[in-house]
N, C-alpha and C positions, 0 to 999 in steps of 0.2 A: 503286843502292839509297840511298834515302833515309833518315834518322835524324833525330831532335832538329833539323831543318832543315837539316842538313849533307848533305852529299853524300860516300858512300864510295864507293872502289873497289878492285875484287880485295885481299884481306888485309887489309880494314879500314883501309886509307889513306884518307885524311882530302883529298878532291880542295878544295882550296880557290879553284880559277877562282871569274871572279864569272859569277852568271848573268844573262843576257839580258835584259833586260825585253822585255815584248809591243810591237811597233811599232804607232805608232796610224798611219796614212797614211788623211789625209781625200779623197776621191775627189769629192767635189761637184766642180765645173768653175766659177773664178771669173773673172771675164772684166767686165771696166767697172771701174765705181767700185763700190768695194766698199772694206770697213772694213781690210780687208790691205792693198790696192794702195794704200790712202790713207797709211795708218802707213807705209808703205815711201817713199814718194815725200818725206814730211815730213822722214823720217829722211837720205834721200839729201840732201835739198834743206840741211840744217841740216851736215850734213857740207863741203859743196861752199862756204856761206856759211863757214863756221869756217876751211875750208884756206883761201878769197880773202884771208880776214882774216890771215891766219900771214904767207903768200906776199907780201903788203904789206908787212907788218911785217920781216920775213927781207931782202927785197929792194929796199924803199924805193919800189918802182913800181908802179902797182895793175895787177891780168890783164889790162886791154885795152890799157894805155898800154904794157904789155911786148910783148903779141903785134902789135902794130902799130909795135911801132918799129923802122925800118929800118937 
């Protein structure tokens, strides 16, 4: 039973869960270049440059001079 936007139950208990929102799930099928796969791949790409940079810095050697040195 609804009220004043509250939600009661049995004896007028006050149920104060929060409620759900409506799931949106988009179903188009996206597949190429498209404006997601693009923001995603910028975003990995800007990620992966940012850790090279730390990982230099942290360890004084840059990712190929490390994975190549015997």
């Amino acid at each position: 039973m609804t009220s004043n936007g509250y939600t009661t139950e049995d004896g007028n208990r006050l149920n104060n869960f929060a409620i759900e929102p409506k799931v949106y799930v988009d179903d188009s099928q996206q597949f190429g270049f498209n404006v997601y796969a693009e923001r995603m791949n910028g975003r990995l790409a800007m990620v992966g440059f940012i850790s090279a940079i730390a990982f230099e810095v942290l360890t004084g050697h840059g990712v190929i001079g490390w994975l190549t040195q015997l």
